[in-house]
C-alpha positions in Angstrom: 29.0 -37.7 -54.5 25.3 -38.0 -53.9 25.3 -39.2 -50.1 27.9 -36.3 -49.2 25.1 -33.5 -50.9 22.3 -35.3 -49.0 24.3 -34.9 -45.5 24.8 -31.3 -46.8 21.6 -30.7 -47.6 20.6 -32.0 -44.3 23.2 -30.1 -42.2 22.0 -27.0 -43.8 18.0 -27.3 -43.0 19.3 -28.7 -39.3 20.5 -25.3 -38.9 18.0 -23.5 -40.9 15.2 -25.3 -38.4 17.8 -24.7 -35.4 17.5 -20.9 -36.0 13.8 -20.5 -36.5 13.4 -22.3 -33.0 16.1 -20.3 -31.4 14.8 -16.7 -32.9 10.7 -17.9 -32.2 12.0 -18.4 -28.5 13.7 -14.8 -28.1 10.3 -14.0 -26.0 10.8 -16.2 -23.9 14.1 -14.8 -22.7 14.6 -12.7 -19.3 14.6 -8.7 -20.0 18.2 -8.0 -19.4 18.4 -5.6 -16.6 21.0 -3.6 -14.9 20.2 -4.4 -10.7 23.4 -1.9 -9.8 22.1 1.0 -12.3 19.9 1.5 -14.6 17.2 -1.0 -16.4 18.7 -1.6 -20.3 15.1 -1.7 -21.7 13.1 1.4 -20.6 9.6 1.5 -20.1 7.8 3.2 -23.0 5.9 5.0 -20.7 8.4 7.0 -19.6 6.9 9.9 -21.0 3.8 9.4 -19.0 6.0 10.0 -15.5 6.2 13.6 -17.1 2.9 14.7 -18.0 1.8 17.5 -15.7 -0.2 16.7 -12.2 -2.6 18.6 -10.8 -3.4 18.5 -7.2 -5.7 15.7 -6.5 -8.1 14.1 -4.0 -7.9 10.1 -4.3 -11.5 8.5 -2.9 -10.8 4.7 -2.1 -13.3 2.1 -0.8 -13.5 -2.0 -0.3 -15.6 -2.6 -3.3 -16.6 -1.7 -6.9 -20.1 -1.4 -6.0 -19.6 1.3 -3.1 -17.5 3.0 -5.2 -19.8 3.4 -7.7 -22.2 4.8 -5.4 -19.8 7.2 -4.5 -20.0 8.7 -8.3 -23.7 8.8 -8.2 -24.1 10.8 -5.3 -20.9 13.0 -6.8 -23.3 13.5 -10.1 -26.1 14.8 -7.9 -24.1 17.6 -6.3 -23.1 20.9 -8.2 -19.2 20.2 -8.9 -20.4 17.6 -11.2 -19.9 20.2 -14.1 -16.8 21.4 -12.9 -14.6 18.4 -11.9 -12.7 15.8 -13.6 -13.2 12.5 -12.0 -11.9 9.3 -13.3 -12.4 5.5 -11.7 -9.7 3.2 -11.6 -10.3 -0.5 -11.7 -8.6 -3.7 -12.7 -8.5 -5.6 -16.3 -11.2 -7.6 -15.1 -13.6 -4.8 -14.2 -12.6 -2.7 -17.0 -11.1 -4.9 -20.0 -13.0 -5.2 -23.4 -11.4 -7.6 -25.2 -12.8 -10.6 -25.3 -10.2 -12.5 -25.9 -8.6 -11.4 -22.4 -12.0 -11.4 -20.7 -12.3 -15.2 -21.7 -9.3 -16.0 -19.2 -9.9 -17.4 -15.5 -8.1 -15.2 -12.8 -6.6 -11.6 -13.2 -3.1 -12.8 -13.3 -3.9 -14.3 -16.0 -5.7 -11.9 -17.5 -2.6 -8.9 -16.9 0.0 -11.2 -18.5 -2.0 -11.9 -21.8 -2.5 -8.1 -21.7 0.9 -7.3 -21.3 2.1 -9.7 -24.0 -0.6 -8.0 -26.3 1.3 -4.6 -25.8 4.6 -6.3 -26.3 3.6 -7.7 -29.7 2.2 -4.4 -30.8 5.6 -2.9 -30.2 7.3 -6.1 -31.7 9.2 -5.2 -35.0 8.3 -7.3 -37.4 12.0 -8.2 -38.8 15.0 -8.5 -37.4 18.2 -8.2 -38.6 21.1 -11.1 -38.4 24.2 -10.4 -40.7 23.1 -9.6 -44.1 19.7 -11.6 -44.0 16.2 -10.7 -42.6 14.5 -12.9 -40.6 10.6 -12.5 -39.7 9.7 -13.4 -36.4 6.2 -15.3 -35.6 4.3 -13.6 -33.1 1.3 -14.9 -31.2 -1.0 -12.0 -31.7 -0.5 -8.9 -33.8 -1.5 -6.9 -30.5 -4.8 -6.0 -28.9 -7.4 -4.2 -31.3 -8.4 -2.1 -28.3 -4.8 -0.5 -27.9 -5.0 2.2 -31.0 -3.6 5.1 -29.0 -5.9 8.0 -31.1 -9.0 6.4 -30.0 -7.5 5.4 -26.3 -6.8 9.3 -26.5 -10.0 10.4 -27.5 -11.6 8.2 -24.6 -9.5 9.5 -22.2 -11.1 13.1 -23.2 -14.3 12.0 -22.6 -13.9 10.5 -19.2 -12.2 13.9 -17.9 -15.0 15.8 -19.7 -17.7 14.1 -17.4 -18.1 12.7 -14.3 -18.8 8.7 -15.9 -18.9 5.7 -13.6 -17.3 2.5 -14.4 -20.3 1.1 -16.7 -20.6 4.4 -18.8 -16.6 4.1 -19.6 -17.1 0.5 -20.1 -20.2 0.8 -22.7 -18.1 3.9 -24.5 -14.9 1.6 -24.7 -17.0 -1.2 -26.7 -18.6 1.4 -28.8 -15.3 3.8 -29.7 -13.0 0.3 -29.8 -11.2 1.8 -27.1 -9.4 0.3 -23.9 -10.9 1.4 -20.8 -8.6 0.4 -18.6 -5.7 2.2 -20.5 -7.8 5.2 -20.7 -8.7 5.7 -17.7 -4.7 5.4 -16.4 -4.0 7.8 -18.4 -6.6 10.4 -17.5 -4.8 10.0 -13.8 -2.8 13.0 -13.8 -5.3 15.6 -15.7 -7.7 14.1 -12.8 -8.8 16.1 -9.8 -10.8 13.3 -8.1 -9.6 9.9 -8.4 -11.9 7.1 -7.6 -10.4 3.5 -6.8 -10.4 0.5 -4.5 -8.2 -0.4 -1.7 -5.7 -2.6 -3.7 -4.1 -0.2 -5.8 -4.0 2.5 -2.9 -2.4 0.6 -0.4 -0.1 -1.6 -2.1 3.0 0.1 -3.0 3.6 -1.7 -6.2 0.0 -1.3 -7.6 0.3 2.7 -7.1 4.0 2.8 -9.5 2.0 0.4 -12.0 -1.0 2.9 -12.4 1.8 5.8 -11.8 0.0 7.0 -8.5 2.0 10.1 -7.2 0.7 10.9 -3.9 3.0 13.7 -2.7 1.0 16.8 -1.9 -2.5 15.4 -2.6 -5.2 14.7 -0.6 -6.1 10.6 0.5 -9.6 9.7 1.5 -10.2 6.0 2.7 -13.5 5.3 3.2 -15.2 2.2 5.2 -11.9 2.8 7.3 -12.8 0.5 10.5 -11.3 -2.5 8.5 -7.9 -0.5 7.5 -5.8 -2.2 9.7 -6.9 -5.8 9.0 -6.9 -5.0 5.4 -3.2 -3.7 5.3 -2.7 -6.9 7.3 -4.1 -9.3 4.8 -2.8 -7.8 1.9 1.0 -7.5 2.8 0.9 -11.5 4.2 1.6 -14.2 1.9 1.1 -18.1 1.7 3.3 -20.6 -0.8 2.7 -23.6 -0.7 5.1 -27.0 -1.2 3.3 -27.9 -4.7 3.8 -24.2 -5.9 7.4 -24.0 -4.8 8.1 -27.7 -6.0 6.7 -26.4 -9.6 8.5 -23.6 -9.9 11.9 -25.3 -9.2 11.3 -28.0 -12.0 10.3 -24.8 -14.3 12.9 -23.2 -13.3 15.7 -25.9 -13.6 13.6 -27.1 -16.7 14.1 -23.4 -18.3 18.2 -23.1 -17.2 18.7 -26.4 -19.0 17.2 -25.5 -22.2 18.5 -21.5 -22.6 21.7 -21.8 -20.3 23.7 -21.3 -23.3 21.4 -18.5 -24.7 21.6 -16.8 -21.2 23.7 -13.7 -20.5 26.2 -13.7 -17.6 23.4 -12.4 -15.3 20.8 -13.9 -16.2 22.4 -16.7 -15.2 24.1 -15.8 -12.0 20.4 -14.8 -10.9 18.5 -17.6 -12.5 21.0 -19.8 -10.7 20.2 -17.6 -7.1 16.8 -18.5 -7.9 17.6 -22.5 -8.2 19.3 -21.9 -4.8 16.7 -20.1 -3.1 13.7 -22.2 -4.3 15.6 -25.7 -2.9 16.1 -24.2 0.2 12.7 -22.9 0.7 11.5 -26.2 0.4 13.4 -27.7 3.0 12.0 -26.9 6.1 8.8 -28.7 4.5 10.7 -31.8 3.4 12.3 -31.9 6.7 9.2 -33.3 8.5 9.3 -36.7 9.9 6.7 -37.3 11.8 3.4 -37.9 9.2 1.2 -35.3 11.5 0.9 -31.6 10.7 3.3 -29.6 12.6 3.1 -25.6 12.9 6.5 -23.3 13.8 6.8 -19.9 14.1 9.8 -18.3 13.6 11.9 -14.6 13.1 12.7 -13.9 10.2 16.3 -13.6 11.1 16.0 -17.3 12.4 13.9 -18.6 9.5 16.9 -17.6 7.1 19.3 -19.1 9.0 17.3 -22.5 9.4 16.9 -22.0 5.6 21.0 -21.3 4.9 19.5 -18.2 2.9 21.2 -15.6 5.4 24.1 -15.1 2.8 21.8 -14.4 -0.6 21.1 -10.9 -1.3 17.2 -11.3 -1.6 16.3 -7.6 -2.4 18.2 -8.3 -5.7 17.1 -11.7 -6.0 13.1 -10.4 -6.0 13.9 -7.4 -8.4 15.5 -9.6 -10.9 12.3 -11.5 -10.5 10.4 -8.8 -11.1 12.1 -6.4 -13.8 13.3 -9.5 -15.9 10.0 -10.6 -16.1 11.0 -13.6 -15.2 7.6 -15.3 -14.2 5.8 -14.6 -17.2 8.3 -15.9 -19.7 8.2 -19.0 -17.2 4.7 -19.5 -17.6 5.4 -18.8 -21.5 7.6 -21.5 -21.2 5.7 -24.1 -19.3 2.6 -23.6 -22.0 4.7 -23.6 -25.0 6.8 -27.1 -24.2 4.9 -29.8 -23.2 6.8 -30.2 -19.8 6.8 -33.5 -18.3 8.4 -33.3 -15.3 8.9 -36.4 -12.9 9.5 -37.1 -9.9 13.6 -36.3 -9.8 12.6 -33.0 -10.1 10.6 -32.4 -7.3 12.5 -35.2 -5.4 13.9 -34.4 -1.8 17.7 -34.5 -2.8 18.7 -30.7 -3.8 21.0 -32.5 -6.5 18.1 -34.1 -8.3 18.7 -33.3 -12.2 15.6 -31.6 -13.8 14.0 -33.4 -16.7 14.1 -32.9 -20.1 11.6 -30.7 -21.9 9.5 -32.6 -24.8 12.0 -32.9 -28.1 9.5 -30.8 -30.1 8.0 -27.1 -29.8 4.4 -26.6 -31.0 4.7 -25.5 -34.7 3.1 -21.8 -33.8 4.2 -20.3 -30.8 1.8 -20.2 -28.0 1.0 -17.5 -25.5 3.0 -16.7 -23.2 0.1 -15.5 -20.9 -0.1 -18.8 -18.8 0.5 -18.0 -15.4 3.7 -19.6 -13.5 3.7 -21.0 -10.0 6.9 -18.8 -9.6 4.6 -15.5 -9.5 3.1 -16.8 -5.9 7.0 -17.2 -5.2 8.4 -13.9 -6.3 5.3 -12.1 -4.0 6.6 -14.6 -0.7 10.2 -13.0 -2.0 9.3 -9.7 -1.5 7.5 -10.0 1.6 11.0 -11.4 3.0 12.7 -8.2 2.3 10.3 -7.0 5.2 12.5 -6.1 8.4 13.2 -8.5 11.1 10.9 -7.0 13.7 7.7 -6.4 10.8 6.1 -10.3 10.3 7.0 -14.0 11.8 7.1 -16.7 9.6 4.8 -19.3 10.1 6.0 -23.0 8.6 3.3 -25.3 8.0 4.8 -29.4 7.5 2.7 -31.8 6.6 2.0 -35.6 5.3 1.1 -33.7 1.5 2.8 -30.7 -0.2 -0.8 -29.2 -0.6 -1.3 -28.9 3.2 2.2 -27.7 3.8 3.6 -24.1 3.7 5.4 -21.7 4.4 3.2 -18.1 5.2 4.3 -14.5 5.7 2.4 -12.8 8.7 2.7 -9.2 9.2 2.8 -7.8 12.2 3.5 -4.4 11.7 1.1 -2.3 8.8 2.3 0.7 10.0 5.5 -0.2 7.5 2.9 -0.2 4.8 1.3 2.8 5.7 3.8 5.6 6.9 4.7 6.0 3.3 1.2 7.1 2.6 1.1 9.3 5.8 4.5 10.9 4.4 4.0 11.9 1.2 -0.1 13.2 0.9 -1.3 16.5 2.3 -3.6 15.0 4.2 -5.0 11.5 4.8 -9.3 11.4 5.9 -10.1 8.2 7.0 -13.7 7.7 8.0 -16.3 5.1 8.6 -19.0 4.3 10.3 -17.7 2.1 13.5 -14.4 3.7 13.8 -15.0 3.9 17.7 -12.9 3.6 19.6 -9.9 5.1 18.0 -7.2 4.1 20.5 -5.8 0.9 18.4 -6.0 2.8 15.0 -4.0 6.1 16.4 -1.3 3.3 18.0 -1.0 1.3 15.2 -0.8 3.0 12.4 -0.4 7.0 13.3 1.9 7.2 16.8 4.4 3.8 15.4 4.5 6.2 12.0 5.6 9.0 14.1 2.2 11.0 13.9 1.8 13.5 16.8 -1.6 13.6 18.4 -1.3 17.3 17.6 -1.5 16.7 13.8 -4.7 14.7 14.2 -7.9 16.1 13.9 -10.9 13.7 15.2 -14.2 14.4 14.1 -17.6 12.3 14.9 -21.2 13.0 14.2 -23.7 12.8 17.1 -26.5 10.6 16.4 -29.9 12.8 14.8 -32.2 11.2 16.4 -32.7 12.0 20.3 -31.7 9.5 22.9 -34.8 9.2 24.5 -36.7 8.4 20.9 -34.3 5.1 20.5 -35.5 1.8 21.8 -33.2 -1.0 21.6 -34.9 -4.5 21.5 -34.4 -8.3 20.3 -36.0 -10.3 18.2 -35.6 -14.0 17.2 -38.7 -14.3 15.2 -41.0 -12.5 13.4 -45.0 -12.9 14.0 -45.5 -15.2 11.5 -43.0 -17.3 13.2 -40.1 -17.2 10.7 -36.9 -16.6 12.2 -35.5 -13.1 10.9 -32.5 -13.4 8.4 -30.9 -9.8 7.6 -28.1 -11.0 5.6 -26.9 -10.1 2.2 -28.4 -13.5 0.6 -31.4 -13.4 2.0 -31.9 -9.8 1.5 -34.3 -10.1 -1.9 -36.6 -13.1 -0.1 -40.1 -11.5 -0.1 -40.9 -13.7 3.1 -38.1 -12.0 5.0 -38.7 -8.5 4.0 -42.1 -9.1 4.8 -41.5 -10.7 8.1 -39.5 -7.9 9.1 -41.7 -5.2 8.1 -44.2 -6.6 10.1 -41.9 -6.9 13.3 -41.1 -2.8 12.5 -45.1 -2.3 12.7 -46.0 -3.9 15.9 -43.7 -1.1 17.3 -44.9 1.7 15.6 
């Protein structure tokens, strides 16, 4: 009869709809990966590991700027004809696409141009049973990504010694990606130009495929080294950020449990069970003042009943599922509304529901996730007992409280350099004395004092030409300013050349 076709005909488009939102949210799911062998989905840039290296000198620095004035003096000397030089930088320095460049932060900015790449190498159908399906992407890929004129860029950069801007300008004008290019013109290179971040940090040298073994390191402005391995290998999460990314996260098991694979779901559950006991110690506070505890990291995981979870493959599920992205994916593309049961002291607190609708396009999946600050603190707990303390922060508010990774050991960050290279220059201008350096990070490596050459430059001018005085104030009065903000006031540079003449 005509009620039974109607509850047909709307079983059938309930399913039809059903399907369309399950296969639009296939990009939302964790890459399946194999923790015990080998990763399911390759990297398409396998084929990159092989390409043939050449022996190498890598030049790093603090900053853009003083690397950039390392390339200009390299153009005024006479390799410049004869060597291949390439700088490295970030998306932000050396991204063209302005719809990337738009985005607030670099995390943001590497996700959306990761998912860009993605969708490039999205088919366009997919097969289920005898019927094609298309799937709805959120871009059709980034315009800059067209691998013959990427190639052609990379030509020119090893063709001429080019700072940052010059590859920049030639990326706009070819519609080329800078930032791609120049990666790949890392292992036809002979001098490789690029900041402290992606030499130092282990995981920033496999992402631009960095192989060290054999070549030569320079690290310039080296009196900081130490401080700087410090800072970079410590990490701070706060309550709020580990509060969000256990609603996410209980939000996203709730809504793709059954989609899940088996483990997917044993790690996604890990990850429940490791967020709600991070969060403890900061819940635990009764007293409304701020109180500070530093701890072992040994004792810290007991305190925190995580001294039976298997963190090392806990933070590389994290990382090669890709989890944090398709969280933040997630987040943007449901309008969560998550209560206060989900970030509620009681770890059996049920995680709300997502909204009943999706947006009728998908969004992009480039928002960035809370969890990504998490996964970082995860891998800084895979540091040995004896390498950082943990310091626990409890307070009235879960902005003020944290938990923070100090390390105490940079040595553990640096032998692998010292290992692998040729040789490793460091050099700067204050690098006396050298006692703490040589301790720190040669001698706990393992570094003889008979491998270490030390090399300083006497000052040119003659002792008894130097005159060493102080000055408040200049003769007009003005009190003398040298810093970097007040370095293009006219009053202060005249000031001080007037202080210079009265000594002349």
């Amino acid at each position: 009869d005509e009620a039974s076709i109607d509850a047909e005909v709307e079983a059938f488009l309930s399913q039809q709809n059903g399907d369309v939102e399950k296969f639009a949210d296939d990009d939302l799911l964790p890459v399946d990966v194999d923790l015990d062998g080998n990763d399911k989905d390759e990297s398409s840039d396998d084929g990159e590991d092989e390409e043939v290296q050449c022996l190498k000198i890598f030049y790093c620095s603090r900053t853009h700027s003083q690397l950039s004035q390392f390339v200009q003096e390299v153009k005024k000397t006479t390799f410049v004809d004869d060597i291949r030089l390439v700088t490295i930088g970030s998306r932000q320095t050396l991204c063209v696409n302005p719809d990337v460049r738009k985005l607030h932060g670099i995390t943001q900015m590497n996700d959306r141009c990761r998912e860009l790449q993605q969708n490039k190498k999205k088919k366009a159908t997919s097969e289920t049973g005898n019927s094609k399906k298309t799937k709805n992407s959120s871009s059709g890929g980034c315009p800059y990504s067209n691998q013959s004129r990427v190639s052609t860029l990379k030509e020119q950069i090893l063709a001429s010694v080019e700072d940052v801007e010059d590859v920049v300008s030639a990326g706009r004008e070819q519609k080329a990606c800078p930032y791609y290019a120049s990666r790949y013109a890392i292992p036809l290179a002979e001098l490789v130009v690029l900041p402290y971040q992606s030499l130092l940090h282990a995981s920033s040298r496999a992402a631009l495929n960095i192989k060290l073994k054999g070549n030569v390191v320079i690290i310039d402005e080296a009196h900081n080294l130490i401080d700087t391995l410090t800072a970079m290998h410590s990490v701070r999460v706060t309550a709020a950020q580990l509060s969000a990314s256990l609603s996410h996260v209980r939000e996203y098991h709730t809504k793709y449990r059954s989609r899940l694979k088996a483990a997917n779901l044993s790690y996604i559950k890990q990850l429940i069970f490791v967020l709600d006991k991070l969060l403890r110690p900061l819940r635990d506070n009764g007293s409304k003042q701020e109180t500070t505890s530093i701890h072992t990291m040994e004792v810290f995981l007991q305190r925190a009943q995580l001294d039976n979870i298997n963190l090392f493959k806990v933070y590389r599920y994290c990382e090669q599922s890709q989890l944090s992205r398709k969280l933040g994916g997630f987040a943007q593309r449901y309008n969560l509304q998550v209560s206060a049961a989900a970030t509620a002291a009681d770890s059996g607190s049920q995680a709300t529901q997502v909204a009943s609708e999706a947006a009728a396009s998908p969004a992009p999946t480039s928002a960035t996730s809370p969890l990504q600050y998490v996964v970082d603190f995860l891998r800084c707990m895979t540091n040995a007992d004896v390498n950082g303390r943990m310091v626990i922060t409890a307070g009235e508010r879960s902005s003020t409280s944290s938990l923070k990774y100090l390390l105490l050991n940079p040595c553990t960050q640096f032998t692998p350099i010292l290992q692998e290279c040729h040789a490793v220059v460091v050099a700067g201008g204050t690098m006396q004395p050298v006692s703490s350096f040589r301790r720190q990070l040669l001698h706990a490596a393992g570094v003889s004092d008979s491998r270490v050459r030390e090399f300083a430059c006497d000052h040119v001018v003659p002792a008894e030409q130097l005159l060493c005085v102080t000055l408040e104030k200049g003769p007009s009065g003005v009190p003398l300013d040298l810093t970097f903000k007040s370095r293009a006031s006219t009053q202060q540079v005249v000031n001080t050349l007037c202080c210079c003449n009265d000594f002349i």
